[in-house]
Backbone as CSV, one residue per row, in Angstrom:
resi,resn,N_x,N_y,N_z,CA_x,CA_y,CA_z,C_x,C_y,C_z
1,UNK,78.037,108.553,78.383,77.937,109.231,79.674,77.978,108.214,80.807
2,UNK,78.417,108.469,81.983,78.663,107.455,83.027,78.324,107.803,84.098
3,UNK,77.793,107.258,84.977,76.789,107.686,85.732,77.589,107.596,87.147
4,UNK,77.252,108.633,87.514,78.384,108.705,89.522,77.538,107.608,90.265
5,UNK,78.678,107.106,90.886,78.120,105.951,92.105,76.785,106.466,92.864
6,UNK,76.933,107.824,93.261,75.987,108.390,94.556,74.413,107.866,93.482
7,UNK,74.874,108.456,92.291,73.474,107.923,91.472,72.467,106.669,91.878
8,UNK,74.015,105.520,91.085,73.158,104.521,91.163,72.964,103.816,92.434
9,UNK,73.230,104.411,93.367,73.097,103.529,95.128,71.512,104.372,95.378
10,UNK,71.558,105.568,95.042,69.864,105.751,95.128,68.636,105.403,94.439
11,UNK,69.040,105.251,93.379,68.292,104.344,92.256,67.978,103.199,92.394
12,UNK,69.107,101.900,93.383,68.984,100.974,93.577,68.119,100.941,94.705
13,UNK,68.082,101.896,95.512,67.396,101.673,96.845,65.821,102.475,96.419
14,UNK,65.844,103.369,95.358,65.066,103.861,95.595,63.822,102.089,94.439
15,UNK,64.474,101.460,94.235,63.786,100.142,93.167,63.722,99.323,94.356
16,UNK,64.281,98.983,95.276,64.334,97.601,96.388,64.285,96.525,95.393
17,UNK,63.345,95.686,95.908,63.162,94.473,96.058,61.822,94.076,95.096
18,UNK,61.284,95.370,94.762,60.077,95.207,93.851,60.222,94.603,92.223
19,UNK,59.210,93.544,91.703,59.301,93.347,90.806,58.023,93.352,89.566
20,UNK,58.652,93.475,88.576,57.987,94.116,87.697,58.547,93.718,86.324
21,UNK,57.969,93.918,85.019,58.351,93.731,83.813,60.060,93.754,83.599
22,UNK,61.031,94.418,84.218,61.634,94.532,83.808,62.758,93.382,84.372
23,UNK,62.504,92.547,85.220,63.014,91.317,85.792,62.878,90.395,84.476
24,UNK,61.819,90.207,83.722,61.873,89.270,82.681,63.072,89.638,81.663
25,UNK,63.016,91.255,81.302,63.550,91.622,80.388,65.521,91.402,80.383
26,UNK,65.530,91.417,81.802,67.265,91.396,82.322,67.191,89.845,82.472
27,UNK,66.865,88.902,82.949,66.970,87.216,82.451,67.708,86.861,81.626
28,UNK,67.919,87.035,80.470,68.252,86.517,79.229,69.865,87.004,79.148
29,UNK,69.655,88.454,78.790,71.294,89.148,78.929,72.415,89.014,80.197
30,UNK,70.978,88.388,81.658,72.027,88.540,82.702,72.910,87.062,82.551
31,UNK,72.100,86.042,81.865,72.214,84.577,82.016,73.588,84.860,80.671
32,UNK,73.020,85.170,79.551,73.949,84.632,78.329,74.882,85.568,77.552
33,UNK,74.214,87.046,78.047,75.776,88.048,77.819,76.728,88.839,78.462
34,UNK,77.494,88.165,79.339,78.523,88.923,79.699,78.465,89.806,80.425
35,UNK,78.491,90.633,81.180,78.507,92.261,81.147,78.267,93.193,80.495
36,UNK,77.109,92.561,79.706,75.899,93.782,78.901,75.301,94.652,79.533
37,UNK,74.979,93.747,81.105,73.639,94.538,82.233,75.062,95.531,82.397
38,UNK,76.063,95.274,82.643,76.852,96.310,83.350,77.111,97.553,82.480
39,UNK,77.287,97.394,81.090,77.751,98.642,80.207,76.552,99.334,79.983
40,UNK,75.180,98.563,80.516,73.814,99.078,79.782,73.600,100.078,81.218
41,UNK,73.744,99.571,82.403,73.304,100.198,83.657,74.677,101.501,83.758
42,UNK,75.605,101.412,83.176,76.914,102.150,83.656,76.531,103.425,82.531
43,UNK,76.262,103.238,81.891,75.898,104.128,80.519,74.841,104.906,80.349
44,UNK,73.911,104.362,80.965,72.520,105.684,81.798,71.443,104.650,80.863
45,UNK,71.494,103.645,80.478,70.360,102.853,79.811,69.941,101.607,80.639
46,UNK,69.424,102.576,81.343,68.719,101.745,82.434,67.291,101.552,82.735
47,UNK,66.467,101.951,81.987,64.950,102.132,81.930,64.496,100.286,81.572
48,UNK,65.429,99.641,81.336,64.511,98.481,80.883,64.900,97.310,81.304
49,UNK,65.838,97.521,82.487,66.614,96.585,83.160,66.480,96.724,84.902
50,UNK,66.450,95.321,85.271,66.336,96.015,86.755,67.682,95.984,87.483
51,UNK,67.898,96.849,88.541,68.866,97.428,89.131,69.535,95.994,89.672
52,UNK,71.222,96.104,89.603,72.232,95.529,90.155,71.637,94.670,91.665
53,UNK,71.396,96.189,92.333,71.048,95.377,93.928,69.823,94.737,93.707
54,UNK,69.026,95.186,92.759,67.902,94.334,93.104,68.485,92.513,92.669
55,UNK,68.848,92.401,91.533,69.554,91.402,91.440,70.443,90.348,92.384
56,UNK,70.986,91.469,93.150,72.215,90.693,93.730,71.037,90.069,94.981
57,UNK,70.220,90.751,95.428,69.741,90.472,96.271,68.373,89.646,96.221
58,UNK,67.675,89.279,95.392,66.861,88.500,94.798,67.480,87.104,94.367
59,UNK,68.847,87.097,93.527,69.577,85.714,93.726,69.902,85.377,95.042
60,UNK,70.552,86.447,96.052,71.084,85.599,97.378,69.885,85.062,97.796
61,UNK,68.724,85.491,97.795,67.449,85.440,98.659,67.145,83.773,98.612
62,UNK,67.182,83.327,97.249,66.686,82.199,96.424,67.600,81.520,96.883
63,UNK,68.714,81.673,96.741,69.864,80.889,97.089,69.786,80.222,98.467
64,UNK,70.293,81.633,99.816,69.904,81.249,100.700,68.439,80.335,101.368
65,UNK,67.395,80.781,100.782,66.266,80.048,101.177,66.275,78.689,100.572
66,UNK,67.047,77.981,99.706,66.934,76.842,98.953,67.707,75.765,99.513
67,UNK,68.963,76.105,100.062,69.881,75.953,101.321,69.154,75.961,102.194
68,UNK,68.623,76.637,102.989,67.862,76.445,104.369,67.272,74.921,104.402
69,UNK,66.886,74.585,103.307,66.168,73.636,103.825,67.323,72.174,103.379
70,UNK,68.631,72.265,103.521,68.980,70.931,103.230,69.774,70.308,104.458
71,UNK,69.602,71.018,105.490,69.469,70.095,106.089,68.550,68.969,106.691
72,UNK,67.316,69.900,106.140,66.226,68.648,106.842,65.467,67.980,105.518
73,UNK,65.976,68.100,104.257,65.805,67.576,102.965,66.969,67.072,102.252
74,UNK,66.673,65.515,102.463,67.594,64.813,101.397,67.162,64.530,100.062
75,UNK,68.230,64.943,99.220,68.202,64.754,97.819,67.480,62.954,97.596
76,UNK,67.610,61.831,98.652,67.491,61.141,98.072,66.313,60.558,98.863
77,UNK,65.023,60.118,98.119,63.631,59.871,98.144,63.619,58.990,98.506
78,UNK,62.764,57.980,100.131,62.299,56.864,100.378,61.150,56.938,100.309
79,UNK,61.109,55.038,99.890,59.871,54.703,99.245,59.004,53.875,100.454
80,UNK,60.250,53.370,100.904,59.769,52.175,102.163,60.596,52.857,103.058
81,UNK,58.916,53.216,104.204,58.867,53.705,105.654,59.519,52.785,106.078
82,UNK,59.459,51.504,106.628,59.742,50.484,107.392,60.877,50.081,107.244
83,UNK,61.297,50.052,106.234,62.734,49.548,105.972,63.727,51.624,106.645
84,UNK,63.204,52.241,106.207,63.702,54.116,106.694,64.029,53.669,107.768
85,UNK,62.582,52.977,108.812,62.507,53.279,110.479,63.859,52.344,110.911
86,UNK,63.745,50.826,110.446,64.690,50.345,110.560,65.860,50.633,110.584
87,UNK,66.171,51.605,109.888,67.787,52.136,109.348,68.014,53.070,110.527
88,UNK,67.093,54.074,110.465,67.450,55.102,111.688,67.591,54.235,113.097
89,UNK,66.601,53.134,113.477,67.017,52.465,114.559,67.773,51.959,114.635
90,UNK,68.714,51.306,113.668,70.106,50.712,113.999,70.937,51.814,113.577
91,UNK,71.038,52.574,113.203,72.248,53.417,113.128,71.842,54.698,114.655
92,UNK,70.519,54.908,115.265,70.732,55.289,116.528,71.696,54.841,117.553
93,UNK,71.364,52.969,117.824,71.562,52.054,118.397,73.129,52.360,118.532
94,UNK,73.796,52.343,117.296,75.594,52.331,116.959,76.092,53.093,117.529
95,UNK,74.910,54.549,117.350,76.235,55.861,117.388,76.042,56.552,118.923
96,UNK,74.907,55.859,119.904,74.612,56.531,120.805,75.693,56.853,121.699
97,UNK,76.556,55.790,121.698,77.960,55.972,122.492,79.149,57.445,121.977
98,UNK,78.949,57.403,120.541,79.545,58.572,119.819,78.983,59.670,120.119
99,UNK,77.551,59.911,119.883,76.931,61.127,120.481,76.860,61.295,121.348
100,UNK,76.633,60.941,122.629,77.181,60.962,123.873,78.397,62.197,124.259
101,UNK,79.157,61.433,123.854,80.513,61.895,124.106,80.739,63.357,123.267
102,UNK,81.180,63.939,124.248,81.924,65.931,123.840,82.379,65.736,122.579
103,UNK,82.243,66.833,121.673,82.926,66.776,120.705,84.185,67.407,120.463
104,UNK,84.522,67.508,121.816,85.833,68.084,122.184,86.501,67.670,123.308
105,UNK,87.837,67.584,123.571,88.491,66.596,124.529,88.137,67.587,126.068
106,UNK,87.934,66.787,126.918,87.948,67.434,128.318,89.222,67.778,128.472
107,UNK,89.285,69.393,129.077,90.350,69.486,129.738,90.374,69.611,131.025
108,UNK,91.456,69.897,131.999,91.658,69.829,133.061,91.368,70.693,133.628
109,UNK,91.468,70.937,135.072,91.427,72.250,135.429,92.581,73.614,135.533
110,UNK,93.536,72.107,135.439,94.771,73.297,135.033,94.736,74.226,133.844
111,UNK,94.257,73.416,133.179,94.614,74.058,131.632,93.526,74.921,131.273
112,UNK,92.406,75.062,132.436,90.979,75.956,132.421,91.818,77.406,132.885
113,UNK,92.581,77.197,133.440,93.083,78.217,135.087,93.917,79.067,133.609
114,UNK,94.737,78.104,132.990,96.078,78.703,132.518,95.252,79.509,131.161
115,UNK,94.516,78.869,131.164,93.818,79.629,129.744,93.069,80.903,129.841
116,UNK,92.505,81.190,130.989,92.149,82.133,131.541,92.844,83.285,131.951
117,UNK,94.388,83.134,132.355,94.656,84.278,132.505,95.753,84.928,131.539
118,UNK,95.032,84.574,129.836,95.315,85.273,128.912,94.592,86.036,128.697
119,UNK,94.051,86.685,128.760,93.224,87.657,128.439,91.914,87.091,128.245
120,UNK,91.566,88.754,127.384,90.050,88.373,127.233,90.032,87.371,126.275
121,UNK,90.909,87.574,125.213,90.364,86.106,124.101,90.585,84.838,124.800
122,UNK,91.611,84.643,125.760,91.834,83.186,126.491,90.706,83.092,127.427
123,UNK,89.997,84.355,127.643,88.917,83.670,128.875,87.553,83.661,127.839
124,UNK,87.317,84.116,126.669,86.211,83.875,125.548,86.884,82.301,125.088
125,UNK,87.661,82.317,125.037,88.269,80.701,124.492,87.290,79.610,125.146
126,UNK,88.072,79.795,126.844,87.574,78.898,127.624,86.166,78.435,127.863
127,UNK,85.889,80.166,127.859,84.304,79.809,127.925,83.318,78.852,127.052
128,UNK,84.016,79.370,125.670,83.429,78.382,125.163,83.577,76.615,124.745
129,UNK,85.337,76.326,124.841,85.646,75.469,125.256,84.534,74.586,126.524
130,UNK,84.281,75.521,127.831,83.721,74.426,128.624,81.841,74.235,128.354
131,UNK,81.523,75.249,127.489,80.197,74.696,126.723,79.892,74.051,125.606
132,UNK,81.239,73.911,124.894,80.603,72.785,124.285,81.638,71.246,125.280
133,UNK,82.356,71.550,126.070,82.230,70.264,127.077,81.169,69.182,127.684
134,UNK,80.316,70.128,127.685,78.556,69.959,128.053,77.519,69.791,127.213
135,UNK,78.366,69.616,125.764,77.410,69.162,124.889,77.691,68.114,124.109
136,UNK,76.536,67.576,123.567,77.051,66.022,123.301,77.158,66.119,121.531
137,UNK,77.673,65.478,121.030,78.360,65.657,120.070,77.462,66.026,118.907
138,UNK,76.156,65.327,119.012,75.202,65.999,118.067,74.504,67.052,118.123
139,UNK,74.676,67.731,119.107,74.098,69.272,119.790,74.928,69.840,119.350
140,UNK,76.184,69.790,119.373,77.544,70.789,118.949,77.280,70.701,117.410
141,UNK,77.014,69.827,116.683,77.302,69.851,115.468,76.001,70.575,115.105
142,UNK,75.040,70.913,115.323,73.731,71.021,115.075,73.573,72.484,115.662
143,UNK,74.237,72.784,116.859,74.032,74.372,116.775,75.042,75.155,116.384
144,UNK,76.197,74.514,116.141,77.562,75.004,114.613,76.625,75.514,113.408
145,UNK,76.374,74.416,113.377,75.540,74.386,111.754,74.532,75.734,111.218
146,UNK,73.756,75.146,112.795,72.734,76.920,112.967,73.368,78.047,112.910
147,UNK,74.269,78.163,113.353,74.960,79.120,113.557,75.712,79.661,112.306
148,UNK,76.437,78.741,111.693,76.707,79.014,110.390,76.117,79.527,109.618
149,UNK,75.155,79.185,109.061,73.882,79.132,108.005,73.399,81.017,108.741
150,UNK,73.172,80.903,110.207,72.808,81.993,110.191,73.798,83.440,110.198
151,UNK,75.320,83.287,110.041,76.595,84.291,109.406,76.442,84.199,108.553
152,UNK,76.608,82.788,107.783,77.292,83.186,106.104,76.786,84.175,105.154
153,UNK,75.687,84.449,105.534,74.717,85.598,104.473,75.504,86.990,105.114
154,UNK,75.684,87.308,106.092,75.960,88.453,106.463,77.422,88.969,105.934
155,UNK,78.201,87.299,106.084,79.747,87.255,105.304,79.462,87.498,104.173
156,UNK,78.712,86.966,103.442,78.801,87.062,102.142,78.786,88.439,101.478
157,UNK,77.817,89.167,102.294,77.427,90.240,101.584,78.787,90.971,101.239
158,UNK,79.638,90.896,102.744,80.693,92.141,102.731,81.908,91.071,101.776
159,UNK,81.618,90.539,101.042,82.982,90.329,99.905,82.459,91.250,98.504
160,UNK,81.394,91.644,98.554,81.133,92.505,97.260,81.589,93.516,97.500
161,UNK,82.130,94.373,98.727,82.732,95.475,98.792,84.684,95.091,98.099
162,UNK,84.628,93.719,98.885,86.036,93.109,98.677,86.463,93.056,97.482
163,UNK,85.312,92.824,96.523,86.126,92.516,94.656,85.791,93.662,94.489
164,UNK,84.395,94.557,94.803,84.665,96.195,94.155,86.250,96.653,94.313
165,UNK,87.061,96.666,95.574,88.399,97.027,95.688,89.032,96.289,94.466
166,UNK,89.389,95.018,94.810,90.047,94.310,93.388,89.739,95.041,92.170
167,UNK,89.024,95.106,91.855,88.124,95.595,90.817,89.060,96.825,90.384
168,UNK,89.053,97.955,91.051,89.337,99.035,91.296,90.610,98.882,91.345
169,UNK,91.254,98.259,92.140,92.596,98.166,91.707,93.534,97.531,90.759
170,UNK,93.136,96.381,89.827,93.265,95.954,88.454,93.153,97.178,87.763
171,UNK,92.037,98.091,87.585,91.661,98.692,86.708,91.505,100.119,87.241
172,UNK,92.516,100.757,87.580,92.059,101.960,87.942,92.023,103.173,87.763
173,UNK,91.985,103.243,85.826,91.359,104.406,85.574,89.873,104.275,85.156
174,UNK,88.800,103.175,85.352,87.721,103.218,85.189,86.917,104.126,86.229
175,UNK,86.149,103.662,86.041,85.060,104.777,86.858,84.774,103.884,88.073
176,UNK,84.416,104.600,89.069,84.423,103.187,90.606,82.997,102.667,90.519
177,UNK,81.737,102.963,89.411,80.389,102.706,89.326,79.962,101.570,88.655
178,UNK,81.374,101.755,87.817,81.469,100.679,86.728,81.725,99.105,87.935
179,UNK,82.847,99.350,88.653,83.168,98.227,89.872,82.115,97.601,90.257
180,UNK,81.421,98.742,91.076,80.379,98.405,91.860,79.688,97.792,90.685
181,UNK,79.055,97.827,89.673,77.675,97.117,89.488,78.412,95.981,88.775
182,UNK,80.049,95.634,87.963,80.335,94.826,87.515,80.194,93.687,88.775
183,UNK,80.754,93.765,90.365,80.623,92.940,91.281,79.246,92.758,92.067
184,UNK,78.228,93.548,91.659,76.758,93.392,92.007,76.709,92.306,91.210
185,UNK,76.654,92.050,89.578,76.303,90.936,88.637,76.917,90.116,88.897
186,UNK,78.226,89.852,88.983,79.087,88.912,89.595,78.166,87.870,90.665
187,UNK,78.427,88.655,91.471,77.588,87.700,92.698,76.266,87.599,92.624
188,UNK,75.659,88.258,91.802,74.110,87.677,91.216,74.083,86.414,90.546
189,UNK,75.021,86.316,89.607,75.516,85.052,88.639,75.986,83.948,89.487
190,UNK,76.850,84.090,90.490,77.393,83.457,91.028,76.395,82.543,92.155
191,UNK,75.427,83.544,92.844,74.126,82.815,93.347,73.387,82.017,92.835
192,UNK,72.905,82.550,91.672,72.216,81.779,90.515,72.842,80.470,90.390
193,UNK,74.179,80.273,89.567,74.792,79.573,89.876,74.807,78.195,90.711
194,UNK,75.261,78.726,92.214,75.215,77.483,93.261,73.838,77.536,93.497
195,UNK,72.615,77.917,93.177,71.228,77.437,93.614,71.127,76.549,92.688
196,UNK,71.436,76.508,91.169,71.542,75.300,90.045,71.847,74.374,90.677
197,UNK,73.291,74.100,91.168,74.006,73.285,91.649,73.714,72.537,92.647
198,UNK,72.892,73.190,93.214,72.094,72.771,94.854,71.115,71.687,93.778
199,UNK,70.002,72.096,93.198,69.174,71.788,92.508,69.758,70.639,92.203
200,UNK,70.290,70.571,91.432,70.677,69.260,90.725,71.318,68.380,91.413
201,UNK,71.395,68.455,92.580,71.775,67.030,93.534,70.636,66.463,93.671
202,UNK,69.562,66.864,93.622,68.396,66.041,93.662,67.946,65.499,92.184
203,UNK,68.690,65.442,91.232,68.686,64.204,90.426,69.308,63.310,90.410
204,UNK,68.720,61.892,90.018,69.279,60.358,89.768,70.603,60.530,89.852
205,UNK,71.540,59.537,90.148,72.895,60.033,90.350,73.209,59.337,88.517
206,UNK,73.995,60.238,87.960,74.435,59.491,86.145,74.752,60.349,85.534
207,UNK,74.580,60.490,84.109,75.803,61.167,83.795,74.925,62.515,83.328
208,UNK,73.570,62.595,83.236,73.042,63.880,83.649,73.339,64.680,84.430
209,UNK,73.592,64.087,85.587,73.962,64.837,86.609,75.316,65.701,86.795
210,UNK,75.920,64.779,86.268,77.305,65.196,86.112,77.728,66.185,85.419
211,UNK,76.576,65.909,84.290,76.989,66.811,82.983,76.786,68.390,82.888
212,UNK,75.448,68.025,83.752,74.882,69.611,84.270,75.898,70.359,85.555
213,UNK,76.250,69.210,86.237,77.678,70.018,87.139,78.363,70.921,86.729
214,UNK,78.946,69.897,85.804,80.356,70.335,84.954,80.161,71.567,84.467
215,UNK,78.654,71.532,83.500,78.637,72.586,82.705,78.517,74.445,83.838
216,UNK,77.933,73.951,84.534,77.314,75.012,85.881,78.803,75.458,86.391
217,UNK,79.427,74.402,86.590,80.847,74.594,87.305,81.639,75.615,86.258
218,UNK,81.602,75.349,85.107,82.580,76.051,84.330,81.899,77.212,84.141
219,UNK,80.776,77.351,83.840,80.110,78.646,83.164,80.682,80.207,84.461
220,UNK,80.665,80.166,85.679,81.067,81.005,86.353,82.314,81.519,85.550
221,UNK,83.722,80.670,85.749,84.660,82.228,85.249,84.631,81.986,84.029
222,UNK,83.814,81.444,83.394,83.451,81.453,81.586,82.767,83.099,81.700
223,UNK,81.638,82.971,82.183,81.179,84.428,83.047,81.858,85.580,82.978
224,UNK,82.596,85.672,84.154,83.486,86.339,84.597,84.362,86.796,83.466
225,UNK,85.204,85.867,83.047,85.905,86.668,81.836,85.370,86.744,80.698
226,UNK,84.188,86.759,80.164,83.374,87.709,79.230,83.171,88.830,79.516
227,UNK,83.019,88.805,80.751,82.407,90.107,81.543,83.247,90.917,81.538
228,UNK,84.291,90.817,81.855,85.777,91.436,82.204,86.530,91.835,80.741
229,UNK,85.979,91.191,79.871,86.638,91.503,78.467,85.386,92.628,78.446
230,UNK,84.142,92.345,78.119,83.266,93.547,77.413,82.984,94.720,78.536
231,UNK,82.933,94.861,79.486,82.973,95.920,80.744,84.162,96.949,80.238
232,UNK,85.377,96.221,80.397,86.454,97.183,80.391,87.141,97.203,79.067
233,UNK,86.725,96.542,78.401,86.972,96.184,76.653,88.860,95.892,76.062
234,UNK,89.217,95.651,77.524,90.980,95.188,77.300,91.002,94.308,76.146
235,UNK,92.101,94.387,75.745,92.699,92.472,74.854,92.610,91.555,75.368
236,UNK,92.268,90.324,75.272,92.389,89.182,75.605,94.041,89.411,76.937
237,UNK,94.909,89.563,75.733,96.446,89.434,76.662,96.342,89.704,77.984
238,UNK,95.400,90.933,78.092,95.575,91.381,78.982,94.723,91.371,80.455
239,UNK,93.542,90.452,79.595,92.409,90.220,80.168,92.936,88.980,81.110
240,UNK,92.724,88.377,80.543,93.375,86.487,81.222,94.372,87.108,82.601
241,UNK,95.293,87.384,82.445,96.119,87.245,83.853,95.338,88.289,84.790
242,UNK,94.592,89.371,84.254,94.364,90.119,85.397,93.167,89.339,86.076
243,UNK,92.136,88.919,85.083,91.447,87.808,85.574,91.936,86.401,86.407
244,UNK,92.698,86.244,86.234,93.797,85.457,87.181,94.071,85.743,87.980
245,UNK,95.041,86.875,88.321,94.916,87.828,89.729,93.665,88.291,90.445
246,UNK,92.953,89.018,89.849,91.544,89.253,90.889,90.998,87.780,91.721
247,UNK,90.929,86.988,90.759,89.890,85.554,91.452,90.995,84.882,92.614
248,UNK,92.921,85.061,92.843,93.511,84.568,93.626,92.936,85.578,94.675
249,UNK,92.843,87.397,94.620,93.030,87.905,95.647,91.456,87.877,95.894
250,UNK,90.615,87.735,95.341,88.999,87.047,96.017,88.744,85.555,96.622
251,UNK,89.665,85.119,96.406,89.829,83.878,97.079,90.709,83.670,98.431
252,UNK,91.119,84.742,98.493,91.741,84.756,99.830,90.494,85.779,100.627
253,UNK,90.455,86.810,100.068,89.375,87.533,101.036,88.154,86.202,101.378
254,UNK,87.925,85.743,100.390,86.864,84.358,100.625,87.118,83.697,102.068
255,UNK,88.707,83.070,101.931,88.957,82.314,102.633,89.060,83.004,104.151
256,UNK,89.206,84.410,104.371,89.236,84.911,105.724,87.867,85.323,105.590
257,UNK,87.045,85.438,105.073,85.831,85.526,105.260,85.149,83.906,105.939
258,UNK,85.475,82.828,105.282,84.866,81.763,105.773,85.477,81.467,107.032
259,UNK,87.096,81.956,107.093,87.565,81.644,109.080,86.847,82.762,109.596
260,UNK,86.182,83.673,109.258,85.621,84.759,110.131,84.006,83.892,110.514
261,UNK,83.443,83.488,109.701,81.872,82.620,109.219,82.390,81.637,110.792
262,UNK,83.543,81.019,110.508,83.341,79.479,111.175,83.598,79.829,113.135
263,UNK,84.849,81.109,112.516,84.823,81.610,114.384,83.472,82.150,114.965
264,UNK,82.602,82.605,114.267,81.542,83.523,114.484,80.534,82.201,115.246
265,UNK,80.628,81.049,114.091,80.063,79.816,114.601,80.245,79.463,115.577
266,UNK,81.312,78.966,115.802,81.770,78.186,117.384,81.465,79.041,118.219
267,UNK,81.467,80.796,118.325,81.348,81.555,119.598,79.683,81.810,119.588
268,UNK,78.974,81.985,118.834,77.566,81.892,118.972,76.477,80.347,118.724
269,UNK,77.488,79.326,119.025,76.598,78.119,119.236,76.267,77.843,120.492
């Protein structure tokens, strides 16, 4: 039996964010089988697993909050204050002339005038063109940054609607419930994932480090196409290229998602 979307979007909301026994119990299958959570939640055996969104949204949470802090946390540990203070004072000393200076070329006033009477995007251009004129190069980079960090979560969210479509259109005599919670786990895994990855820059640099990369790096579309084989239970043959196709056309929605992230940046810094 397969359960209608309207179902599980109330089910998920009606679970939030609360946790309980059944977070331990989904751990194991979400980490090491495939798209089990998905055939188990799509199939009405859902009493012992917790919901998709709660997932998706409990990894971004971790994710995002683990990130927050790297910019003002370096992976790499000083031991000696004095020799630290030293370093920051001569590399102040160097770059004060660099920071100083716009991180964007002055323009003229001609080219203020001419830019302006393109429209509204040429006079949003300018505008912001002549504020960050007025800012010195480490202010620009520093309220980019803010600015970033504070879109990308909002970007992110709306690409899970983006592979549900893919999804749906690879495969479209499945059920559209099946989509949705196969790309809820997806990007649960996928959070999980780069919070590892984050993690492990803060070990020794060697071949631990590396090794745990590598392995983190591959396990995603190792992931993915398990998932994609036992969800929709195709052949291999047939599995591989469509899995091939979905991840090119999620990688482009990606990529206008991140020019959407970076314009969003520059106009709200």
């Amino acid at each position: 039996m397969r359960i209608p979307a309207r179902d599980l979007a109330l089910d998920a909301v009606e679970d939030g964010l609360s946790l309980d026994s059944r977070v331990a119990r989904t751990v194991l299958p979400f980490l090491f089988r495939p798209g089990l959570l998905t055939v188990e939640w799509t199939t009405g055996r859902r009493a012992r697993f917790s919901s998709p969104l709660r997932l998706y949204l409990l990894t971004s949470f971790v994710f995002f909050l683990a990130t927050s802090f790297s910019a003002d946390v370096s992976p790499a540990f000083r031991f000696d204050e004095s020799q630290d203070e030293a370093e920051r004072a001569e590399a102040t000393q160097e770059g004060t002339a660099d920071d100083a200076r716009s991180v964007v070329p002055t323009g003229t006033a001609e080219q203020h005038e001419k830019l302006r009477t393109r429209g509204w995007l040429g006079r949003t251009v300018d505008d912001r063109w002549k504020a960050f004129e007025a800012m010195s190069r480490e202010e620009a980079v520093t309220r980019v940054q803010a600015a970033f960090r504070e879109w990308i979560p909002r970007v992110m969210f709306f690409l899970v609607p983006a592979a549900v479509l893919i999804l749906a259109l690879l495969w479209p005599r499945r059920w559209f419930s099946e989509h949705v919670v196969l790309a809820l786990h997806l990007h649960a895994f996928a959070f999980t994932i780069f919070t590892m990855l984050f993690l492990v820059r803060f070990l020794p640099e060697g071949g631990v480090r590396e090794f745990l990369s590598a392995v983190l790096g591959l396990s995603l579309p190792a992931w993915f196409l398990f998932a994609l084989r036992r969800v929709y239970g195709q052949r291999w043959r047939l599995t591989l290229p469509k899995a091939a196709f979905a991840s090119l056309l999620y990688l482009v929605a990606m990529g206008i998602g991140l020019a959407g992230v970076a314009g969003l940046a520059l106009y709200f810094a």
